[in-house]
C-alpha positions in Angstrom: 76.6 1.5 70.2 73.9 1.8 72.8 73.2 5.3 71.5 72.7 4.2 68.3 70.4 1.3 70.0 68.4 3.5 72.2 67.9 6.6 68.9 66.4 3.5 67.2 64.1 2.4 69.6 63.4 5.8 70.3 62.3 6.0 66.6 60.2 3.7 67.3 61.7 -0.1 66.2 60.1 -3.0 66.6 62.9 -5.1 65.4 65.9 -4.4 63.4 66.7 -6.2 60.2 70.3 -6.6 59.2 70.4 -7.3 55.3 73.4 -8.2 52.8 73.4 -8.5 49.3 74.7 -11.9 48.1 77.3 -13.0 45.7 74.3 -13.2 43.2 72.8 -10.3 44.0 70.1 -11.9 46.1 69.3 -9.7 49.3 68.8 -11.7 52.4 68.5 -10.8 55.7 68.2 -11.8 59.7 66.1 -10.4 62.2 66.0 -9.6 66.1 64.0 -7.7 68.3 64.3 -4.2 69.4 65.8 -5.5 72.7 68.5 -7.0 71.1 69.7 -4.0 68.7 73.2 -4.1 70.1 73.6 -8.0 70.3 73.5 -7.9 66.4 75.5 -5.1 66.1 78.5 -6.2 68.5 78.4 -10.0 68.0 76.0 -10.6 65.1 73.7 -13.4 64.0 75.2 -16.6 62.6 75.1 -17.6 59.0 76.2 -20.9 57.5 79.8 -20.2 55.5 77.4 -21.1 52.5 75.7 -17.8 52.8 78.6 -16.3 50.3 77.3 -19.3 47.8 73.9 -19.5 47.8 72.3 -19.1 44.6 68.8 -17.1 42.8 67.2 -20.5 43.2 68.1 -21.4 46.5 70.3 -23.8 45.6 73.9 -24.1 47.3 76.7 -24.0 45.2 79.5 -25.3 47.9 82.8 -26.1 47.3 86.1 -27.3 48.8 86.6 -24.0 50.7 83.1 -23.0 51.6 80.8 -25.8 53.1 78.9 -27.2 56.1 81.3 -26.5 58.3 82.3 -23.1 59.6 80.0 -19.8 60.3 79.7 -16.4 59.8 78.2 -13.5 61.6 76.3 -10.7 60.6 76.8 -7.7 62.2 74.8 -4.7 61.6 76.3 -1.0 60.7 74.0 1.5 63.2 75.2 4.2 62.2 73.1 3.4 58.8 70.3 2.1 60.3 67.2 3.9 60.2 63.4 3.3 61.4 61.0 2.9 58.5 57.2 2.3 58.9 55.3 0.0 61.5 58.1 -0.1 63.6 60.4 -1.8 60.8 63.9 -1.6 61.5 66.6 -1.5 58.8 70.2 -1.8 59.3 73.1 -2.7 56.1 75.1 -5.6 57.6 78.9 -7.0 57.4 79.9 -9.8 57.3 82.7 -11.1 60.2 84.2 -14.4 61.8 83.7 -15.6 64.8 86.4 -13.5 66.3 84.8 -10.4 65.0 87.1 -9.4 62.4 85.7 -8.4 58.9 85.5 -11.8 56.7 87.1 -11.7 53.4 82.8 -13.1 52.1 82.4 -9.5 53.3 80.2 -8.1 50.4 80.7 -4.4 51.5 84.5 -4.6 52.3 85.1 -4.7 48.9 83.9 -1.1 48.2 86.1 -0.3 51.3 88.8 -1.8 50.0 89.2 0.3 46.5 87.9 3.8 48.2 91.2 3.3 50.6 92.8 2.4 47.5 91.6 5.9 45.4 92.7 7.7 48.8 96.1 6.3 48.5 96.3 8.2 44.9 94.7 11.2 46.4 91.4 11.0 44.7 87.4 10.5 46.6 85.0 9.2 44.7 81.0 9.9 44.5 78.6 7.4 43.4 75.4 8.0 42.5 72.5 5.1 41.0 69.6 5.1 38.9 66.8 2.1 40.0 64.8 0.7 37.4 61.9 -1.9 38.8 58.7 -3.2 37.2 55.1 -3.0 39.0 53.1 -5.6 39.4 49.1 -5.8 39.9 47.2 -8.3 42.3 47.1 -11.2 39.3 50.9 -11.0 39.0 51.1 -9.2 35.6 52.8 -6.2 34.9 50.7 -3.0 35.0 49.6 -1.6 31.7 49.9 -5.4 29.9 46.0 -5.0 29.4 45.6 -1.3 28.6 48.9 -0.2 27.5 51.7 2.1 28.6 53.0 5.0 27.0 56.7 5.2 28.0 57.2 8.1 30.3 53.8 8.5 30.0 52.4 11.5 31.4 48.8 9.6 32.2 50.5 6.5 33.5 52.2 8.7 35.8 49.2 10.5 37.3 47.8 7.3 37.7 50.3 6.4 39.9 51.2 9.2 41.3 49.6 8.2 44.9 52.4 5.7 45.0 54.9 7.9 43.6 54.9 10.7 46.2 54.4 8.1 49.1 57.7 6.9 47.3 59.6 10.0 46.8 58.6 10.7 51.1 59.1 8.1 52.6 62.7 7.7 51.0 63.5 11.4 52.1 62.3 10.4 55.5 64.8 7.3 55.5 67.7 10.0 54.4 67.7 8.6 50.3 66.5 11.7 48.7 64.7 10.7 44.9 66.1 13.0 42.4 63.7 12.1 40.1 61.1 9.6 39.4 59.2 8.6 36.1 57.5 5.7 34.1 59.8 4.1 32.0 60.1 2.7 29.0 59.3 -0.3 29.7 55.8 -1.8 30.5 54.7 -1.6 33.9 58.4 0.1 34.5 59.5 2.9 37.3 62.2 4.9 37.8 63.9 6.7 40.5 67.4 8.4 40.2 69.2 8.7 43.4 71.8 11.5 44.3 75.7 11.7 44.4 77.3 9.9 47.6 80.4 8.4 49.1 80.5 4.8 47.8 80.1 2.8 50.7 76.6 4.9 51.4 75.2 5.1 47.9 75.8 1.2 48.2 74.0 1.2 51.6 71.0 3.8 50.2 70.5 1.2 46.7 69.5 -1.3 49.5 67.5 0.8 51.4 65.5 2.4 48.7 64.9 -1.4 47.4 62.9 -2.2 50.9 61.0 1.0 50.6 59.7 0.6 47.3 59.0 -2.8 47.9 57.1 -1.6 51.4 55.5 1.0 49.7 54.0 -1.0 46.9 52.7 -3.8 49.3 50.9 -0.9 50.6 49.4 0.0 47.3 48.7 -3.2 46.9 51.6 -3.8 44.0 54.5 -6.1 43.9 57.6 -5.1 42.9 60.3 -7.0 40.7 63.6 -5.9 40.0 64.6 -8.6 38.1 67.0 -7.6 35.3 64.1 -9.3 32.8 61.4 -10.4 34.6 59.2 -11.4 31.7 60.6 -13.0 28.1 60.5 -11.0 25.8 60.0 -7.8 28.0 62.2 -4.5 29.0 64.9 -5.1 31.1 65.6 -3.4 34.7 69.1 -1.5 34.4 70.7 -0.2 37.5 73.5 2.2 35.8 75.7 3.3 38.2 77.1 6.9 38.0 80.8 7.9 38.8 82.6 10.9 39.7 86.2 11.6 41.0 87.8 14.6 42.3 91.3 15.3 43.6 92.3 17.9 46.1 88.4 19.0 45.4 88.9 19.3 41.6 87.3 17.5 38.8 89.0 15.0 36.7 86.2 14.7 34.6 86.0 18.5 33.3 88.3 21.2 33.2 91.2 19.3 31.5 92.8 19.3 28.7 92.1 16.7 26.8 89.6 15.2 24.9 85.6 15.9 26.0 87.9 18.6 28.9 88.8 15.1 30.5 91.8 15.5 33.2 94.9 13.1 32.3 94.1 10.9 35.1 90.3 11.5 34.2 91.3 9.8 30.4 92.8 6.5 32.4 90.0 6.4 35.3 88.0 5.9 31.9 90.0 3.5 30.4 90.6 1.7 33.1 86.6 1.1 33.5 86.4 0.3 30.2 89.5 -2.2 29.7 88.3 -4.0 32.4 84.5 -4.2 32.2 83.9 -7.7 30.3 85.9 -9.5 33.1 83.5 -8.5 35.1 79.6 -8.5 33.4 79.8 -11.9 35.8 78.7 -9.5 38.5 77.7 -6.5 36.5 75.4 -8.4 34.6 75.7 -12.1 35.1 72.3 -13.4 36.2 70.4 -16.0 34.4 67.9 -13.9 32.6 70.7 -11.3 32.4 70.9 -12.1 28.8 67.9 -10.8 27.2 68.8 -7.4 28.6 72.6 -7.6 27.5 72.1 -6.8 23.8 72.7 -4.3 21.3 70.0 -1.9 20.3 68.4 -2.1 24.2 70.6 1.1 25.6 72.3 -1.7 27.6 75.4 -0.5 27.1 76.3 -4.1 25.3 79.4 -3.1 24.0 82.5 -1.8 26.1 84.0 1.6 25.0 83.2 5.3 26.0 81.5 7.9 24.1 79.5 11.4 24.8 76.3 11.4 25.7 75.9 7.6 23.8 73.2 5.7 25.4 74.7 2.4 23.7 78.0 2.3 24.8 78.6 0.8 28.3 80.6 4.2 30.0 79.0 7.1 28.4 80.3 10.2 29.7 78.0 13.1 31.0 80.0 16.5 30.5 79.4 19.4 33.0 77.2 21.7 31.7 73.8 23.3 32.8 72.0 20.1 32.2 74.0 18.2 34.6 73.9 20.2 37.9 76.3 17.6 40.0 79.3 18.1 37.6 81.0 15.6 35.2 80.5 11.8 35.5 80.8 8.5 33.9 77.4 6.9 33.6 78.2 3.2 33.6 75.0 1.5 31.8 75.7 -2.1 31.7 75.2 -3.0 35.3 71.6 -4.4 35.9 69.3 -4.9 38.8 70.6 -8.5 39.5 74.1 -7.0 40.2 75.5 -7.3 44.2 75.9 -3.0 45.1 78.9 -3.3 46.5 80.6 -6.3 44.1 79.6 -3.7 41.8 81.0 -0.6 42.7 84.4 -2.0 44.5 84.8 -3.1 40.6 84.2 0.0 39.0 86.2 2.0 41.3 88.7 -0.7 41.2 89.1 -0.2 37.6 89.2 3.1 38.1 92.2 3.2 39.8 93.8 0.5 38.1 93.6 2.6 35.0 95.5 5.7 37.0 98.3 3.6 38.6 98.7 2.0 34.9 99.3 5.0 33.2 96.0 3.7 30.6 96.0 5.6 27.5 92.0 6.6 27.0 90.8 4.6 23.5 88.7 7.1 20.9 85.1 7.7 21.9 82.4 6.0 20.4 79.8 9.1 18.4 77.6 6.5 16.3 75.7 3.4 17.4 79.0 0.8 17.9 77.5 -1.4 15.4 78.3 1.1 12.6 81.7 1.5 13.4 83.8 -0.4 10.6 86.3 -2.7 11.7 89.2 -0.4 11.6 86.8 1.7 13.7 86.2 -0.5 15.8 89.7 -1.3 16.3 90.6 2.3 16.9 88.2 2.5 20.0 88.9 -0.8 21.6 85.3 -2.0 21.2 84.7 -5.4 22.9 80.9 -6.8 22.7 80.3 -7.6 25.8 79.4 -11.5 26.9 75.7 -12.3 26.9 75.9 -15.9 27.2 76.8 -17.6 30.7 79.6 -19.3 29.0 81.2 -16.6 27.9 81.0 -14.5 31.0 81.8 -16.6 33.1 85.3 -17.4 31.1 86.3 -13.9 31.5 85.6 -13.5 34.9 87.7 -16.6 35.5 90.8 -15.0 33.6 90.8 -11.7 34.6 93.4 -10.8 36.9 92.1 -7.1 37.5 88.5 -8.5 39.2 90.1 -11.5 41.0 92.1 -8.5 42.9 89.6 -6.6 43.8 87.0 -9.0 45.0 89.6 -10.7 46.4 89.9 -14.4 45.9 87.4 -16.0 48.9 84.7 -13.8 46.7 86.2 -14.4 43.7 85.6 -18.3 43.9 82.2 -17.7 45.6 81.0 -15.5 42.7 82.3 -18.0 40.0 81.3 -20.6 41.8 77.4 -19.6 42.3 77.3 -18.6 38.1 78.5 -21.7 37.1 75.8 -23.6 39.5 73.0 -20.9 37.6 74.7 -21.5 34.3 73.4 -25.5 34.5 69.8 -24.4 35.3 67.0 -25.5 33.3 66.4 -22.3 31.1 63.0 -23.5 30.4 60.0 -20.9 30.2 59.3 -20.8 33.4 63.0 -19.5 34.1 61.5 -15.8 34.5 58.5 -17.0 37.0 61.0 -19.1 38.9 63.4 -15.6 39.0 60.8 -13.0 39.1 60.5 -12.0 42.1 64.4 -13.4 43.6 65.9 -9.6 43.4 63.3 -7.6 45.3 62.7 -6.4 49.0 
């Protein structure tokens, strides 16, 4: 530990900052200075026991279980922290008791949790993320309202293409390496694609690349938002999460044989994803301007079921070929940029598993846009439209058996606890100004 202190002050910190992701979604964070690296790594900084249940509008959503009385500590991974600009710190934190074992609040355990569990069946897991974010000028409005933007325009790229490369270095400097980077669809919209991982660090590097792009466009003078809608009416920010598994170093995603060269225990890591995914849009994709994102027709992936290469169902499978130089994966659209990392991928690995130990029989793919499909179709494929109202996720969430395990139920209550408090907020107009801002770094 004071190796990893000294490298970091050798690097040149100022402070370190420890940050989590909350049960929203919301990153928060504590800070010491460079002198007391190790004191927040070995015994941590206190947090209230409502940090687990705070909500997007700082608003505490307490219960029975978790209130005024009790604390936390967060305690900061070294081995992940890294030294970023001006002598700024930057550390992915766990959450412990004040004995200094892992809490069951801890946000990153649960990733842990479901890799040990894919180890027991023999299988690792990479994970790899795509970050969408809008840019915002000085007066607060998204670039290109005035003038327009061309999606994946080439001009609106070389306009910004300063900021861009700053991006795409400074990441590679802090070990997150941009696989590619665009203007998106929507207006004022970016996009950067981060590589395969293990889990637990492509969690870690979606956090990290957050607090560079926000430091980076500060120093461009932009803000950024990655709010899942951050204006009514406008493009939503996705954050689809990419999934491969391998066992004994083989694929289960290629190379079998069945269907799309899936692996038999390839067919139920799929189904398993898909069974379970509207239990959990609560987490996925469960925050209070969530909705307008969450709908057919936006390449949301609105509906749960599988399909080749279908950018409107929610696990569309990416087969190995030249196009795809990492190998077969699972490209899991729904998940937005409002989603907790690691609530997020502990869910989709859990499901992953659940379908191998279950023996899941894969549904048909989807070809066609889900809302052709007739009803027997339908049917056929196991398509479920996924919630888009508050009411109705959070009623799944509730029931389902498969998320409760593998959140565990201290997060389980937290998370259901903190969308019910957002579900009874005024959805007025001002909802997306309130918001707009909650889910950047």
């Amino acid at each position: 530990m004071q190796q990893l202190a000294e490298r970091l002050r050798h690097a040149g910190a100022r402070t370190l900052t420890g940050v989590v992701s909350d049960s929203g979604g919301v990153i928060r964070a504590k800070t010491v200075p460079a002198r007391r690296i190790e004191s927040f790594a070995r015994s941590g900084m206190g947090a209230s026991l409502t940090w687990p249940v705070f909500c997007v509008d700082n608003g505490i959503a307490m219960t029975p279980e978790v209130n005024v009385v009790g604390d936390l500590r967060l305690t900061t991974d070294l081995e992940r922290a890294v030294v970023l600009d001006h002598g700024f710190g930057w550390a992915p934190a766990d959450v412990r008791d004040q004995q200094g074992e892992l809490s069951p609040y801890c946000w990153r355990s649960v990733t842990r949790r479901q890799v040990a569990r894919l180890a027991s069946l023999g299988i690792e897991a990479l994970v790899g993320s795509e970050l969408e974010f809008g840019l915002l000028g000085a007066d607060g409005r998204l670039l290109g309202e005035s003038d327009g933007w061309p999606c994946y325009g080439a001009a609106v790229y070389s306009g910004l293409s300063d900021f861009a490369a700053d991006l795409c270095e400074r990441l590679d400097a802090a070990g997150v390496p941009v696989e590619q980077v665009h203007a998106e669809y929507g207006t004022g919209q970016f996009e950067i694609s981060l590589p395969p991982r293990t889990p637990l660090a492509a969690a870690d590097d979606v956090l990290l690349a957050r607090a560079v792009i926000g430091r980076v466009a500060r120093a461009h003078g932009l803000r950024d938002t990655f709010s899942p809608v951050p204006f009514a009416g406008g493009s939503g920010n996705g954050a689809h999460m990419h999934l491969s598994l391998t066992k004994d170093g083989v694929p289960l995603f290629s190379g079998g044989s069945l269907a799309e060269d899936l692996t038999t225990e390839g067919a139920r890591a799929v189904a398993g994803i898909v069974r379970e995914l509207p239990g959990s849009i609560a987490v996925l994709a469960g925050t209070v301007v969530s909705d307008e994102r969450m709908q057919p027709g936006h390449w949301s992936g609105a509906t749960a079921c599988w399909g080749v290469e279908n950018r409107e169902a929610a696990v569309r499978l990416l087969r190995a070929n030249n196009g795809n130089p990492h190998g077969a994966n699972v490209e899991v659209k729904c998940v937005d940029s409002g989603a907790n990392t690691y609530l997020a991928t502990g869910l989709l690995l859990g499901f992953a598993a659940s379908g191998i130990e279950r023996e899941l029989a894969l549904p048909a793919p989807v070809e066609v846009d889900p809302r052709e499909l007739t009803p027997q179709q339908a049917e056929a494929a196991a398509v479920v439209p996924l919630p888009s109202d508050a009411a109705g996720r959070i009623a799944m969430f509730e029931e389902s058996q498969e998320v409760r395990a593998v959140l565990g139920p201290e997060l389980h209550a937290a998370v259901l606890a903190v969308r019910r408090y957002e579900a009874s907020l005024d959805a007025g107009p001002d909802l997306h100004a309130r918001t707009r801002s909650a889910w950047s770094s």
